[in-house]
FITI-257280 format. One record per residue (C-alpha): x, y, z; residue in one letter. Coordinates in steps of 0.05 Angstrom, whole numbers, plus 32768, in hexadecimal, padded with zeros to 4 digits. Example, Ala and Ser with C-alpha at 12.3 -4.5 7.8 and 13.67 -1.06 7.14 Angstrom:
<atoms>
80F67FA6809CA81117FEB808FS
</atoms>
This chain:
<atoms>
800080008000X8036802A8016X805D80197FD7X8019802D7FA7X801B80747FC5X806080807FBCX806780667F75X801F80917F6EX804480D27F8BX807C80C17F5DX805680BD7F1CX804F80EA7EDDX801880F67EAFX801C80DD7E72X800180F77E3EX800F813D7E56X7FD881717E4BX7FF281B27E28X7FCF81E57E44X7FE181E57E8AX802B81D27E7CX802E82117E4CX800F82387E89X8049821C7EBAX807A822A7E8AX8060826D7E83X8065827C7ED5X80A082627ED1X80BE82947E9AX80A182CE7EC5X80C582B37F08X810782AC7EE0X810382F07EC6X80ED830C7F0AX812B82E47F25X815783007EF0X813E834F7EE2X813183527F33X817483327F45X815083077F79X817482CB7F80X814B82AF7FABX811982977F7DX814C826D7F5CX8137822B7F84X80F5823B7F83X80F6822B7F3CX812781F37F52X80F381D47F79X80BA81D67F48X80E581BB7F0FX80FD817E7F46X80A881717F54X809B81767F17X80CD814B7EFDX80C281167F2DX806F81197F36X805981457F04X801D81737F20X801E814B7F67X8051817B7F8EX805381BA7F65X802D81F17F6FX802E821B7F2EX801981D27F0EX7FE181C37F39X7FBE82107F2EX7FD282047EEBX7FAC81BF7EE2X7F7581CA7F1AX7F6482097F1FX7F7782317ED2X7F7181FF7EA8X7F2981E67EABX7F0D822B7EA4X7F3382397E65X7F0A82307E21X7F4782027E04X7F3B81BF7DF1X7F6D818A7E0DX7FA881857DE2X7FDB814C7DFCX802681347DF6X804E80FB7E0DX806081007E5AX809F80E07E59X80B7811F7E24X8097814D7E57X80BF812F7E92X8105812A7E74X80F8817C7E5FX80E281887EAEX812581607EBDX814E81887E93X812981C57EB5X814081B37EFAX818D81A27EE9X818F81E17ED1X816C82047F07X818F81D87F43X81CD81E97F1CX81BB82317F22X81A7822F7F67X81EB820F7F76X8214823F7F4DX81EE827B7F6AX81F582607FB8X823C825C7F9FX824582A47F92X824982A87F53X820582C87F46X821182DD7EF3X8219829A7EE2X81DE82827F05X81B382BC7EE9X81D3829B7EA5X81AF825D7EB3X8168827B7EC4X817482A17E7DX8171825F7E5EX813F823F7E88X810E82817E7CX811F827F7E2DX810282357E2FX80CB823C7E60X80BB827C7E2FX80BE82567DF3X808E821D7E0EX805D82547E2EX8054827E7DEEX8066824A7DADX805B82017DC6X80A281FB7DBCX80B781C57DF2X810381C67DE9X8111818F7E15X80E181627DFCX8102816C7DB5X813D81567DDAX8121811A7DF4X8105810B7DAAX814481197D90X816080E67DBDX812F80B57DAAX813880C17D60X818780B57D72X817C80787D9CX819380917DE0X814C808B7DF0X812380457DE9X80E8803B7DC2X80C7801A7E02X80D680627E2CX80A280817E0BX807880567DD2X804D809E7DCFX807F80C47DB8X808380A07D6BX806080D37D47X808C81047D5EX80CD80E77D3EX80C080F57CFCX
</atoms>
């Protein structure tokens, strides 16, 4: 029982609805920016932290993802549009490696090379807020397509390595 809850707590959606991961990418992009033009450093984990939840349970422990699936989403007039999860996951992944990396490098004292990281992580998050363009999940296609990836990881994500 104990074992169901944790591996339940540990899981990730798959497929991935669109909407409300544009939504959290787009908070996202606005903390990084607020981090970055503000010179508030201490919103470097915070984005750490969401990246690590949502890497590791998707919506479960992250608070921009469970407004953004809970309470935004279902009173928006899109209709569902879905992608693989395990594409969504890896690009979540790479999300917090750079923004644990940040949050290291900043703690470190050296803050400009930390704000150098939240550039990239607020270009991305921007790109995926306003285009759709999920740059980590072209990644993890990429890999696919190059066979660092199995087949069996994600049987979804076919169509999307042509």
């Amino acid at each position: 029982m104990l074992f169901e809850a944790v591996r339940g707590l540990f899981s990730f959606p798959n497929p991935v609805n669109e909407t409300p991961a544009r939504l959290v990418a787009g908070a996202v992009a606005v903390i990084a920016v607020l981090a970055i033009a503000f010179q508030q450093g201490w919103l470097i984990p915070v984005l750490a932290y969401g990246f690590v939840a949502r890497a590791l349970t998707g919506p479960t422990l992250s608070p921009l993802a469970l407004v953004a699936t809970r309470v935004v989403t279902p009173h928006l007039p899109f209709r569902p549009r879905y992608s693989p999860g395990p594409a969504k996951r890896f690009a979540q992944t790479i999300g917090a490696a750079f923004t644990l990396t940040a949050t290291a490098v900043y703690f470190a004292g050296f803050q400009v090379e930390a704000y150098a990281l939240v550039v990239v992580v607020a270009l991305f998050a921007s790109l995926e807020a306003g285009f759709g363009l999920c740059v980590g999940c072209k990644a993890f296609f990429l890999g696919m397509r190059l066979g660092f990836v199995p087949p069996s990881v994600c049987e979804e994500c076919a169509p999307y390595l042509r």
